[in-house]
GUVOTOR-513791 format. One line per 3 residues: number of its first residue (from 0); for each residue x, y, z of C-alpha. Coordinates in pm, whole numbers. Layout:
REM GUVOTOR-513791
NUM	X Y Z | ...
This chain:
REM GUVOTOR-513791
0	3569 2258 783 | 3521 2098 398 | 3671 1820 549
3	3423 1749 811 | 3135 1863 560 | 3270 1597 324
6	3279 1359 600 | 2908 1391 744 | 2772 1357 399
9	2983 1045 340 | 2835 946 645 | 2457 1054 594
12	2498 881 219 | 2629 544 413 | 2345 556 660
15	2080 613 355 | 2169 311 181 | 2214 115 500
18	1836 253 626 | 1682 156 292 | 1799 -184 261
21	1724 -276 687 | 1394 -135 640 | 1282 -260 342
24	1413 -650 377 | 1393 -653 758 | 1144 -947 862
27	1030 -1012 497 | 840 -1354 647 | 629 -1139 904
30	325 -1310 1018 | 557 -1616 1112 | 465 -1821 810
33	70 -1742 808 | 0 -1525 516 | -300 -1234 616
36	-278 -1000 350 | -573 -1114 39 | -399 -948 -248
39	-99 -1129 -183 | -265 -1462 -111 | -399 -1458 -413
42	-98 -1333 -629 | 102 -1624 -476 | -174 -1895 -524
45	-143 -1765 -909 | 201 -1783 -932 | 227 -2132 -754
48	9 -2271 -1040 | 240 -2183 -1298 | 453 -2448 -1488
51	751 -2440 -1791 | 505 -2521 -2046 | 189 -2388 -1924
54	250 -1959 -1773 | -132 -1933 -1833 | -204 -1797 -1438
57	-589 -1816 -1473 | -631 -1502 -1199 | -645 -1145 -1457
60	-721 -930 -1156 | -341 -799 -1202 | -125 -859 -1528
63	109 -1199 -1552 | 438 -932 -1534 | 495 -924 -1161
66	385 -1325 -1121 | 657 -1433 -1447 | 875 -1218 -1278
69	897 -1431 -955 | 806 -1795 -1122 | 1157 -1731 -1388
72	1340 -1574 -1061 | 1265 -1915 -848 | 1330 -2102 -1115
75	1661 -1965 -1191 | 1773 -2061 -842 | 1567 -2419 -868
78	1358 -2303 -593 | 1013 -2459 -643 | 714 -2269 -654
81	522 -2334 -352 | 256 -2099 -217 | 543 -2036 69
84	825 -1925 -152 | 571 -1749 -400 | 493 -1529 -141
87	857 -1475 -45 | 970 -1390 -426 | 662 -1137 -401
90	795 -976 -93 | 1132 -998 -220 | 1085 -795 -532
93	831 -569 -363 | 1120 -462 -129 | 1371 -457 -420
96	1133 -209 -586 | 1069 -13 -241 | 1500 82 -262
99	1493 132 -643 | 1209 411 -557 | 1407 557 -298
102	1724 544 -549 | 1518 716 -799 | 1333 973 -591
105	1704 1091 -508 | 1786 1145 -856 | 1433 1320 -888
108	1423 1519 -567 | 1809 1703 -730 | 1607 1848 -994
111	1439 2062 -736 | 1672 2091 -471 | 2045 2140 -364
114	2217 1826 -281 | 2167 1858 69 | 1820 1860 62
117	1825 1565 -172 | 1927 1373 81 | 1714 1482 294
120	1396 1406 61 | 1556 1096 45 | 1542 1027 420
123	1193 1125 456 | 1147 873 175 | 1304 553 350
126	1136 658 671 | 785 679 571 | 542 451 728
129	350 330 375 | 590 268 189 | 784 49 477
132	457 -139 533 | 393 -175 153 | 712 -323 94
135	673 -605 314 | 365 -674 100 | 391 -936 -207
138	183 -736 -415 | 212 -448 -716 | 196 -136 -577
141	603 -116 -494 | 628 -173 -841 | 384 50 -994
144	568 353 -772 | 840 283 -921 | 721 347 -1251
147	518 620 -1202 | 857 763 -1035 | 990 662 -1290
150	791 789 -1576 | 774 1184 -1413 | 1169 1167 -1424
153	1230 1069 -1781 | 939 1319 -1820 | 1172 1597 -1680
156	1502 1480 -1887 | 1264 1460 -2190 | 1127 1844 -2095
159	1542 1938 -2042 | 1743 1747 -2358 | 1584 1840 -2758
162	1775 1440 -2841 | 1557 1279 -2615 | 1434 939 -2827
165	1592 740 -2559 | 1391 859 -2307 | 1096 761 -2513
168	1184 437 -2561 | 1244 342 -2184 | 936 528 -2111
171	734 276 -2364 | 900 0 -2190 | 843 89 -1866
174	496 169 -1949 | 437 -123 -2102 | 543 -297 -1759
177	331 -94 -1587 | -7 -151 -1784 | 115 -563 -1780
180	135 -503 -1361 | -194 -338 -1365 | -400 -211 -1677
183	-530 94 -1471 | -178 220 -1520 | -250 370 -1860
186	-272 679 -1605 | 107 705 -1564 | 155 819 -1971
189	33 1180 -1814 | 392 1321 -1738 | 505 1203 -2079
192	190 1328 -2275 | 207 1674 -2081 | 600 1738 -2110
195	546 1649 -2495 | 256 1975 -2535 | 509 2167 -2324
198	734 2106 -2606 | 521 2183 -2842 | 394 2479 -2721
201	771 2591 -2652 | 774 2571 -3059 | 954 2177 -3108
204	917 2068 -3481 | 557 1851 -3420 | 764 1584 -3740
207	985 1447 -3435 | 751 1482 -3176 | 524 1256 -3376
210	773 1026 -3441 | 898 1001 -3070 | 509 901 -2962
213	500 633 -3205 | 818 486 -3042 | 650 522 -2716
216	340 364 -2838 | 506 38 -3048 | 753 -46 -2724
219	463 11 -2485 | 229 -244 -2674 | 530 -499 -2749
222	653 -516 -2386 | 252 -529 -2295 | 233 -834 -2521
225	544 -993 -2398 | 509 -955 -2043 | 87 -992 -2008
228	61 -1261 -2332 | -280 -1406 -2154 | -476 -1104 -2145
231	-473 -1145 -2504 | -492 -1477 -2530 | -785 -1514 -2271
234	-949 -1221 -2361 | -1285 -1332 -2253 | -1193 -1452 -1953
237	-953 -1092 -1888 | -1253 -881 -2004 | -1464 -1044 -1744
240	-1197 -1003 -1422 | -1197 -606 -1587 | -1583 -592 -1564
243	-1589 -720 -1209 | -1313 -522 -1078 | -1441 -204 -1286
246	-1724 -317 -1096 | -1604 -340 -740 | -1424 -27 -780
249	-1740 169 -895 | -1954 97 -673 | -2152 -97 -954
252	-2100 -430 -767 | -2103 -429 -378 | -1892 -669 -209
255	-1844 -684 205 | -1507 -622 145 | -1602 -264 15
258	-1853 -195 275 | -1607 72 445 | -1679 296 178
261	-2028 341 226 | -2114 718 266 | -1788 825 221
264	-1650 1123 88 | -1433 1162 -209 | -1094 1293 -203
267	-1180 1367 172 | -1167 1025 272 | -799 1008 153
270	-652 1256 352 | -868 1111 700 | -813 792 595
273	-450 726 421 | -236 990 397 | -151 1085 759
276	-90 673 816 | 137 611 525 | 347 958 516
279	334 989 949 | 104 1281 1078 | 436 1493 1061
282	550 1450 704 | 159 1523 626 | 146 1836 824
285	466 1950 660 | 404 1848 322 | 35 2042 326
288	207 2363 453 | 484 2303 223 | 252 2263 -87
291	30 2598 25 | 437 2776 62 | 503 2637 -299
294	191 2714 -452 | 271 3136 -268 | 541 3139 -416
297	540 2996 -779 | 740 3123 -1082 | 645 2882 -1328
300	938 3041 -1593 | 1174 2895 -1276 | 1277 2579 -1408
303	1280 2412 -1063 | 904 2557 -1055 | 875 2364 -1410
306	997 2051 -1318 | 730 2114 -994 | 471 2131 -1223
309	539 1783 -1443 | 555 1611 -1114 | 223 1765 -984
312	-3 1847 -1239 | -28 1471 -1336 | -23 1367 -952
315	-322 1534 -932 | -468 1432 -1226 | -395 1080 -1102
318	-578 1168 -780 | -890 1323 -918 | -952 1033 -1144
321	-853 742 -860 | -1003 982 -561 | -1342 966 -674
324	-1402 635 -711 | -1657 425 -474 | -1358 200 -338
327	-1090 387 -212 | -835 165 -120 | -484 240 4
330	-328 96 -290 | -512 313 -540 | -307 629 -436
333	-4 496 -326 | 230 601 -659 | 126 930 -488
336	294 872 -108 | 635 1041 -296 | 495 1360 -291
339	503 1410 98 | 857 1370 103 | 924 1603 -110
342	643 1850 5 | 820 1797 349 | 1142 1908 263
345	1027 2172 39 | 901 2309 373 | 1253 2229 568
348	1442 2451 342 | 1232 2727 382 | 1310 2714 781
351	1586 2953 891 | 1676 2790 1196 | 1965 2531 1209
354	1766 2381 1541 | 1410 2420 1382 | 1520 2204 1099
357	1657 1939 1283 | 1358 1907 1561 | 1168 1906 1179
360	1344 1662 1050 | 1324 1457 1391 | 976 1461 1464
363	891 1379 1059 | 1121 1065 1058 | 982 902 1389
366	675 758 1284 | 862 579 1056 | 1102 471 1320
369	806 375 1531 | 626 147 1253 | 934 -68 1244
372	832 -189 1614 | 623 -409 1414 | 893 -645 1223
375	1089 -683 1554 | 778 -845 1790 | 615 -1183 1686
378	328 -1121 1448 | -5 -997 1690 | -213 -1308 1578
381	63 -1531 1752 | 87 -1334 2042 | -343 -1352 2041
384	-320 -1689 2000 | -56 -1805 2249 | -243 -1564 2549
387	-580 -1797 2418 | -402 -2138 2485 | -225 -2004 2803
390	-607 -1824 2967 | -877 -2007 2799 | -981 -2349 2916
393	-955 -2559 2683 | -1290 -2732 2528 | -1471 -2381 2567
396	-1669 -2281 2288 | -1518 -1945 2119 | -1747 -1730 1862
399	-1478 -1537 1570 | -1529 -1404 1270 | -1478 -1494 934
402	-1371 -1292 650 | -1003 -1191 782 | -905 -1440 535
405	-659 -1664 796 | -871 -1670 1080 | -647 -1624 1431
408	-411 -1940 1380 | -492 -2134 1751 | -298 -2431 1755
411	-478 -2618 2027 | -742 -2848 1867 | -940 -2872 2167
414	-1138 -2562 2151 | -1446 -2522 1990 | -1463 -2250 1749
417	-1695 -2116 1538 | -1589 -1875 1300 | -1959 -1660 1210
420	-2009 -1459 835 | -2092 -1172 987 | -2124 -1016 607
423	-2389 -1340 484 | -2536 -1512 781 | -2603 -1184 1008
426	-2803 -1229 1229 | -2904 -1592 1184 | -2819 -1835 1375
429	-2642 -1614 1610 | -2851 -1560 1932 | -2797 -1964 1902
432	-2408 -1936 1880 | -2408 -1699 2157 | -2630 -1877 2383
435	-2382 -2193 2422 | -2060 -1942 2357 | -1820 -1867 2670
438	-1601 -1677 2438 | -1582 -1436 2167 | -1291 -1303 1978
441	-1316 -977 1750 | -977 -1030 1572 | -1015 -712 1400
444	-1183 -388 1322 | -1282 -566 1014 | -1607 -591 1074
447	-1718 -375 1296 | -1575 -75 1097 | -1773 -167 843
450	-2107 -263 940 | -2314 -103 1177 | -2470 -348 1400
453	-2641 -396 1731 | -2440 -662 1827 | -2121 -504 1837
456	-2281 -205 2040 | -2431 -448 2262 | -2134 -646 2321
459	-1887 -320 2333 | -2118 -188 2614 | -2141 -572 2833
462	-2547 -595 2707 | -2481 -934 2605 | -2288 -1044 2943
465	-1981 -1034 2780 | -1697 -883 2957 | -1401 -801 2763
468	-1091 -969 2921 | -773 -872 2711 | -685 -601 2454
471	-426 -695 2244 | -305 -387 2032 | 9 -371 1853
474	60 -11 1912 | 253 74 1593 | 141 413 1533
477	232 748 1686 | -59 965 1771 | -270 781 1567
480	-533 524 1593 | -471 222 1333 | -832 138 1351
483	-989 490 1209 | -743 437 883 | -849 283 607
486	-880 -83 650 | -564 -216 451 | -326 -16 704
489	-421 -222 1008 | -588 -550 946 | -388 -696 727
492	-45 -650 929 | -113 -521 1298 | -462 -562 1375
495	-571 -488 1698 | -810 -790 1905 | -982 -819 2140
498	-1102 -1154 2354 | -1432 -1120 2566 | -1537 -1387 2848
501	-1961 -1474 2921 | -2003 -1342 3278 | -2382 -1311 3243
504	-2596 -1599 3089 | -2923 -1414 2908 | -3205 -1612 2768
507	-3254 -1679 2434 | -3535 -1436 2388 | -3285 -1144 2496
510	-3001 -1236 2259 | -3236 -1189 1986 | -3335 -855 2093
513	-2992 -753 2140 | -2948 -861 1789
């Protein structure tokens, strides 16, 4: 019986580190060379400008860490740094960063549970549907989980060990990283700073305490300086990217890009909007009933209970601070998408039943399962496109959309497409467009998500004598619809569009009213 027990976890361990790595670098060049997502455009475009003997990116929105760490990586190998291969290093080490996570969150996840369950946090980990889709992306946020991961566990061996310099040290450096990645990262110090009062409320001499901060604080500024030089050395021009993004994320400056958020509510529109898409509507379920169970039962003198409470009370410090902000973007709260593995399987161990936990376990794993549809089928825009140049005479006029920053990549010249500013021009000019238009193509829910407009009821419901002719929806998530998430989960990577055909010629007169 040991022997077969020592077998299936050898087994389950094999599988683990298989999953992680075929999920995570699986299809890394999705979207079949055409690059959709904004944040990584520009991170790439950045990091393609950079030479030996001039690493001054001239783009502050993020920190010059992650973009030095792909320009010295392609360099290593000779690789030149094109906007192709930028974006490829970018995707690289966000995956690479997506499996550290998962390594870590192991290591975290068996100071709270038996090793069995580790494993099992661990699973729930590799097979949630955020963190799969933000590790295809060549942006931060892979990174900055790590770290805050990262930070909460050296928080916890700080909180356990009295000699605990070392973990002060890393902590500096890693924070340092992290506020070089993305100066609203300052946030992740909160484990460290809380497990230090625990200390000192626990009666720790406040002589080494002090001096441990001051280590913190002199390896957190020197690896800022070394790995983010130009914020320092362009302060002006960093200052006024931190005003306008400050800005953006405020409310203070409204952008069309941000128009989603208007009337929403905070730290409501997070769990509509994000949390059921990125953790699967199972893992959520579970993890909300497994927080309520924890919260029932708590024994904070347990130490399992302690180490529970570095790992949440600064989560949810983190959340009220980034929850109520105007913008509420998926990649503000994603260092948080750990917690609903562990939540999850805080709830699985509480379950009696042998067959109950493994229908559990099932049910919370598929969505993830199911996402990965979407890195083995050609990239939706292609598929759009090809059905266009197969269906659509060619020389017919077509009315898109711009905005979806690569517009639907139709490789037949011979159409005639306008691509309208829905978020500028609206509605001028566009009775015009639609009076000559035998097409239209809504190549996302970009737009009409976020904007409330006659036209898109009026061509929705055939007033404008369009009749829609194809659908074409990815169908990547399980009992969910992509559209009603928040915008970054669908339009970036799976958008769903939709092609309508004129079958009813109206006057010019009644486009305008329809308008």
């Amino acid at each position: 019986m040991f022997s077969n027990r020592k077998f299936f976890s050898g087994f389950l361990i094999i599988f683990i580190v298989l999953s992680s790595i075929f999920t995570r670098f699986y299809k890394l060049n999705w979207g079949n060379d055409y690059y959709f997502h904004p944040d990584e455009g520009n991170m790439a475009s950045a990091l393609s400008r950079l030479q030996t003997n001039d690493l001054d990116p001239k783009f502050y929105a993020y920190g010059q860490f992650p973009l030095y760490l792909g320009f010295f990586t392609l360099k290593i190998f000779n690789i030149s740094n094109s906007f192709s291969n930028s974006i490829f290093i970018l995707r690289f080490y966000a995956a690479l960063f997506s499996i550290l996570s998962i390594g870590l969150l192991y290591f975290l996840s068996q100071k709270i549970f038996s090793s069995k369950f580790s494993l099992l946090a661990t699973l729930f980990t590799i097979f949630s549907p955020g963190l799969i889709q933000i590790a295809h992306f060549g942006t931060t946020e892979s990174l900055l989980i790590f770290i805050f991961l990262l930070e909460i566990y050296l928080s916890i061996t700080i909180y356990q060990k009295k000699e605990n310099y070392w973990q002060y040290i890393l902590a500096g450096i890693f924070g340092g990283i992290a506020l070089a990645t993305k100066i609203s990262s300052l946030i992740f110090f909160g484990p460290i700073f809380l497990v230090t009062l625990m200390k000192l409320i626990k009666g720790e001499k406040i002589l080494p305490i002090i001096s441990k901060i001051i280590l913190l604080i002199v390896f957190t500024l020197n690896f800022y300086i070394i790995s983010s030089p130009y914020n320092l050395a362009n302060s002006q021009d960093f200052l006024s990217s931190m005003r306008y993004e400050t800005g953006v994320a405020t409310g203070e400056s409204r952008v069309f890009y941000t128009t989603q958020f208007k009337n929403t509510f905070s730290y409501l529109f997070q769990f509509q909007k994000i949390f059921p898409y990125s953790s699967g509507i199972f893992q959520f379920i579970f993890a909300f009933i497994g927080l309520v169970l924890l919260l029932k039962n708590w024994k904070l003198k347990e130490d399992k209970h302690l180490y529970w409470f570095i790992i949440l009370i600064p989560s949810l410090v983190y959340f009220l601070y980034f929850g109520q902000l105007y913008v509420k973007w998926t990649r503000f709260v994603s260092p948080l998408f750990f917690l609903f593995p562990l939540l999850s399987t805080f709830f699985i161990s509480l379950l009696k039943s042998r067959f109950c936990r493994l229908v559990s376990i099932i049910v919370a794993c598929l969505p993830g399962l199911y996402f990965m549809k979407i890195y083995f089928n050609p990239d939706i825009r292609i598929v759009a496109s090809s059905w266009i140049e197969n269906n659509i005479p060619v020389n017919s006029k077509i009315l898109s959309e711009g905005g979806n920053v690569i517009n639907i990549p139709i490789t037949d010249k011979n159409y005639q497409i306008t691509n309208y500013d829905f978020y500028n021009n609206y509605p001028n000019n566009l009775s015009n467009h639609l009076l000559t238009t035998n097409y239209i193509i809504v190549p996302s829910r970009r737009v009409f998500k976020n904007y409330d407009l006659k036209y898109y009821q009026n061509l929705f419901n055939g007033s404008l004598g369009f009749r829609q002719i194809n659908k074409i929806s990815p169908d990547y998530d399980l009992f969910l619809n992509a559209e009603d998430a928040e915008e970054t989960w669908s339009v970036f990577d799976h958008p769903t569009i939709r092609i309508y055909k004129k079958v009813n010629q109206l006057t010019l007169e009644e486009y305008e009213a329809f308008l």
